[in-house]
N, C-alpha and C positions, 0 to 999 in steps of 0.2 A: 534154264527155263523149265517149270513142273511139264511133266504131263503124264497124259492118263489115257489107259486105255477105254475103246471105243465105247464099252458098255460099262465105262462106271467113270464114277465124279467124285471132286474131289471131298475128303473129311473137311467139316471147315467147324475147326476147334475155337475156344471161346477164349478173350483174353483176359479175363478172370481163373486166376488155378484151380479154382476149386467148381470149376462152370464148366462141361463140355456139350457141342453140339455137336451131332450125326444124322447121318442121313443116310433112307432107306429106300425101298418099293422100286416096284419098274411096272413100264407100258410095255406093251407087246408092239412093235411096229417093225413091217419089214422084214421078218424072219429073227427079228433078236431082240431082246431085253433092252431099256433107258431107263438107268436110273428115276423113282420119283420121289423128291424129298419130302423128309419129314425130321421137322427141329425137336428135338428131346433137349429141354434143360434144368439141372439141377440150380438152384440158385444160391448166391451165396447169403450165410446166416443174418449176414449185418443188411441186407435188402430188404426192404419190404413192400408187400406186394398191394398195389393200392388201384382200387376200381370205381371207376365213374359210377356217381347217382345217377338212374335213367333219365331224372331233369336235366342234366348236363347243365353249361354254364361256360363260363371262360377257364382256361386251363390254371389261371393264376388266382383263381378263386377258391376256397379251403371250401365252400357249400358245392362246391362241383363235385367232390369225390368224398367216398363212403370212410365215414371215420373223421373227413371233417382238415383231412391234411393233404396240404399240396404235392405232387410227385418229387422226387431229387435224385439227385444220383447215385443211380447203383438199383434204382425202383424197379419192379417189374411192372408196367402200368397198363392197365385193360380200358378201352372204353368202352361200357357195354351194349350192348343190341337196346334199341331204342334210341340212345342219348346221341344228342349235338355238345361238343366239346369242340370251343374255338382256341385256337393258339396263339395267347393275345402278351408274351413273354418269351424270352429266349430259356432253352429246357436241356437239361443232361437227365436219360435215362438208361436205365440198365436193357430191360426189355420191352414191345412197344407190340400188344396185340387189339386188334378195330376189327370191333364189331358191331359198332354204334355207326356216327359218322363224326368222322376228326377232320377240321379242316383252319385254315390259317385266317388268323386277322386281316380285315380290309382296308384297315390305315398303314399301316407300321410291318415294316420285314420284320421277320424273328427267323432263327434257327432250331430246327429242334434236332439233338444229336441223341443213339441211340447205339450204346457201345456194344451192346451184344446182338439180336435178331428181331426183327420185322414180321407180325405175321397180319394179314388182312381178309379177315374172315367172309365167304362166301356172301353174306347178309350186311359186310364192312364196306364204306367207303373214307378214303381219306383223298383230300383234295383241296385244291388254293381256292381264296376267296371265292365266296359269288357274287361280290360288287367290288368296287373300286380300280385298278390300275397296277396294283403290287403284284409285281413280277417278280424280286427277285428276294422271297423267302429260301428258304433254305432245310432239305431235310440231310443231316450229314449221317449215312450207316458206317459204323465199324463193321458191320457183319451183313448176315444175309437178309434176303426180304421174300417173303413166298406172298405172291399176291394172288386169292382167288375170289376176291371181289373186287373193289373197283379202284385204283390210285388215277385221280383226274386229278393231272399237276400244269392244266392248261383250262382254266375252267372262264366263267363267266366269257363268255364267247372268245375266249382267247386273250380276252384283259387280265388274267391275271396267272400267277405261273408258279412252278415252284423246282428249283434246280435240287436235283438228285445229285449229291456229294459219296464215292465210295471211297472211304480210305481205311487207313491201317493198315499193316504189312502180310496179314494174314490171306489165305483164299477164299472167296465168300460166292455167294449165289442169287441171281435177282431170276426169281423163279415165278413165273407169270403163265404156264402152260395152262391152265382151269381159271384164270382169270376173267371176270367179266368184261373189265378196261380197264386197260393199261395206256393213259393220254401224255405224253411228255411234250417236253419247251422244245421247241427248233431252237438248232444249236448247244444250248446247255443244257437237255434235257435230262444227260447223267455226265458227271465228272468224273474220271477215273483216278484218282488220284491214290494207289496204292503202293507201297512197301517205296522202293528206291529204284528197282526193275522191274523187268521187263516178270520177272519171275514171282511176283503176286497177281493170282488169274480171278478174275469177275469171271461166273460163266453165268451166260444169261441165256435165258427158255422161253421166246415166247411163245404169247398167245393167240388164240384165235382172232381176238379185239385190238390188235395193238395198233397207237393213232399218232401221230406225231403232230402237232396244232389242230387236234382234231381232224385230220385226215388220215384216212385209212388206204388211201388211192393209190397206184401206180407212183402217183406225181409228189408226193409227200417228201417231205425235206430229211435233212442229214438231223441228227440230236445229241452226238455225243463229242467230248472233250476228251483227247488221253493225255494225263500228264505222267505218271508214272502206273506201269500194269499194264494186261494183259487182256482185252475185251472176247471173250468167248462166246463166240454162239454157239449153243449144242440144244438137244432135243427133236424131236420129229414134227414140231407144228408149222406149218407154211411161214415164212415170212419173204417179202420182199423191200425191199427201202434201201434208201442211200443210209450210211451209217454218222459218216464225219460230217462235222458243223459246217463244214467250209460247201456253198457251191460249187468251188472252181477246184483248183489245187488244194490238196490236203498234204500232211506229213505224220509220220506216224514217228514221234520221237524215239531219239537213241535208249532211252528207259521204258519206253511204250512199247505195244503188241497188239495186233489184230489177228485173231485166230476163226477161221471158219471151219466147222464141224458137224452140222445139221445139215442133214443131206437135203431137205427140202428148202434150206433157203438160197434165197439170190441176194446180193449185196449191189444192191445199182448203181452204175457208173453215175459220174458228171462231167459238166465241162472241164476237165483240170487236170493236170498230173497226180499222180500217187507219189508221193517221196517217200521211202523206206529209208529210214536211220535206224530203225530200230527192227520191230521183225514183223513177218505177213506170212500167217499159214494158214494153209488151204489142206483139209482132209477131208472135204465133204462141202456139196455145194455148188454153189454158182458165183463167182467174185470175177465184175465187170470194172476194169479199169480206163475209165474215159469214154468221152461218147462220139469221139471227133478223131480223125488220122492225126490232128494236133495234137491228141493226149498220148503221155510216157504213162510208162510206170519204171520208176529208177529205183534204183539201190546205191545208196551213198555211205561215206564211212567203214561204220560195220554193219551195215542194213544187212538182214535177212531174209532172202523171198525164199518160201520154201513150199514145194507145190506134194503133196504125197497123196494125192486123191483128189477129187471135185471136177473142177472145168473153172481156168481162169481166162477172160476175152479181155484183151489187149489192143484197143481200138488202136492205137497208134504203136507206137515203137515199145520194146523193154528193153531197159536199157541199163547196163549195168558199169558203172562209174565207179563201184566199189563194196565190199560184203562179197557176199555167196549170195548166189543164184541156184537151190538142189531143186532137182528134177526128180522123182523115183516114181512118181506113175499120174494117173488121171489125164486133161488133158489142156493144152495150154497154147488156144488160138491169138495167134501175133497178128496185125494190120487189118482186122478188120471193118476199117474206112479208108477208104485213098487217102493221100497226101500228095499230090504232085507236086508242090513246093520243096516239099523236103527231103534231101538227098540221103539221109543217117538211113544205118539198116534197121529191119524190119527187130535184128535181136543183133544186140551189140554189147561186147564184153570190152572193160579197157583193160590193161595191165595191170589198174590197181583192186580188179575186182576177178573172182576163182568162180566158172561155172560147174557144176557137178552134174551131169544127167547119164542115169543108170536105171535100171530097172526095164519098166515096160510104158514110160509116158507115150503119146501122143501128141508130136508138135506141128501146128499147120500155120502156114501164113495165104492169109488170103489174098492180097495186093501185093505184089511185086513194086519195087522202087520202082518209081518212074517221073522222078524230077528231072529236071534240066542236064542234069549231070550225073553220068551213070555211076552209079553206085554197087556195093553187094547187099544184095538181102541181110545177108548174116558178115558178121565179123568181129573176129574173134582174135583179142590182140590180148589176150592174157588165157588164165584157165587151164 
């Protein structure tokens, strides 16, 4: 699995050979540096670079854009400051910068794919219909997306929506910190869908504004999907939210990752277990597993919990069925809700799963077993 140190992020290279992107700049927060991106790209010769008339128009329209020809692939495509550009066709572009307002058809889903970077300018909005019912357009990135104006991908009062697809096996960045809004779909709001493990990382930054069905509250829902990759939260802006689609139980597949890294956010528990097959890091943070002394948090297979910094709260049990469980610092509160029902300990290791704790963590259980049938707090039958 990549990783990076605290004050820097990853390169995330173009998959065209003759195309690179990098990224620069830092905040000062905290006593140290954060990275702040910025996309440099050379383009390649056979692209051509094609910008919306300020009338704008429908995207499949040749009178919509300057010169007269529709975008294709490999484009670099601008909408410009002023123009409406609907997305009333399915589109492959190269590069994809809004500084108009780009937003999707209100009959008909379309896709728009966008193999190299995203950028949505201060003064940009891109967003789903503002009438009809269509939810399930589609915008798929190969690479990254820096949004410092506005992606409402839940618009018309929540009628209509637009699922955020990330794939390719590269590492890429959905960069939201100076954004004005950032609105996603409950549930499908971004699909992970990179490389084949767990070892291609989305790292995501948000922002001040970030809304999930248009709620920005405490009580806002889960929005993302991992099929293959790594979901990274890093940066210094506030966030709190459930992250997975599921209310109750979630699973972080054997190809999949959830990585916490931004010390200001908290990850909200819900009703449900956490199932690890794949891997959970904690370096920064606040990551609340369950809301109920009913909720685990397990590691299965080859699940991965790995705690190196933060504070993870463990309303019910952790329970390790299988993987490694490492411990090396921060601090990681077990049972904090009763269960009198249930007799399992509070942290429980079986023979087919290795715990590791070293360093200088911090482990507390708040509730003592206290089911019908005494039990140990802890036990430890492998490790």
């Amino acid at each position: 699995t990549a990783s990076y140190h605290s004050g820097l992020q990853p390169i995330v290279k173009s998959n065209r050979p003759d195309v690179f992107a990098f990224l620069s700049g830092s905040a000062k927060k905290a006593g140290f540096l954060l990275g702040i991106f910025v996309l440099l790209s050379f383009a390649n010769a056979s692209a051509a670079t094609i910008t919306s008339t300020r009338a704008g128009g429908n995207w499949n329209n040749p009178a919509t854009w300057v010169g007269g020809v529709v975008p294709s692939t490999g484009d670099d495509v601008t909408i410009a400051s002023g123009a409406t550009v609907v997305i009333d066709s399915d589109a492959v572009v190269g590069t994809l910068t809004v500084s108009g307002i780009l937003q999707y058809d209100s009959t008909v889903a379309y896709a728009l794919t966008v193999t190299e970077f995203i950028t949505v300018n201060a003064e940009g909005v891109f967003r789903s219909a503002q009438s009809g019912s269509i939810k399930n357009h589609r915008l798929i990135a190969h690479g990254s997306i820096i949004n410092n104006g506005t992606i409402d991908f839940s618009s018309n009062a929540n009628e209509t929506g637009v699922e955020l697809v990330f794939t390719g096996p590269g590492n890429a960045i959905f960069n939201c910190s100076d954004a004005i809004l950032t609105n996603l779909r409950q549930g499908n709001g971004i699909i992970l869908n990179k490389g084949k493990s767990a070892a291609s990382v989305l790292s995501f930054i948000p922002g001040k504004a970030f809304r999930v069905l248009s709620d920005g509250s405490t009580t806002a829902k889960g929005f993302l999907i991992i099929e293959n990759g790594t979901f990274n939260i890093i940066g210094s802006r506030n966030f709190r939210n459930p992250v997975f689609s599921a209310d109750g139980t979630y699973t972080i597949p054997a190809t999949g990752g959830l990585w916490l890294g931004n010390q200001n956010a908290e990850i909200a528990g819900m009703n449900g277990d956490v199932i690890i097959q794949g891997e959970l890091k904690i370096t920064n943070g606040i990551f609340n597993g369950g809301i109920s002394g009913e909720n685990s948090v397990i590691t299965e297979g080859n699940g991965l919990l790995k705690i190196s910094g933060g504070v993870v709260n463990v309303a019910g049990k952790l329970t390790a069925d299988g993987g490694v469980c490492s411990i090396s610092d921060g601090t990681l509160n077990l049972a904090m809700h009763p269960n009198s029902a249930n007799n399992e300990p509070a942290l429980g290791v079986s023979p087919k799963a290795k715990l590791e704790i070293y360093g200088n963590p911090l482990i507390t259980i708040t509730y003592s077993n206290s089911g019908p049938t005494l039990a140990n707090d802890i036990q430890l039958q492998g490790g």
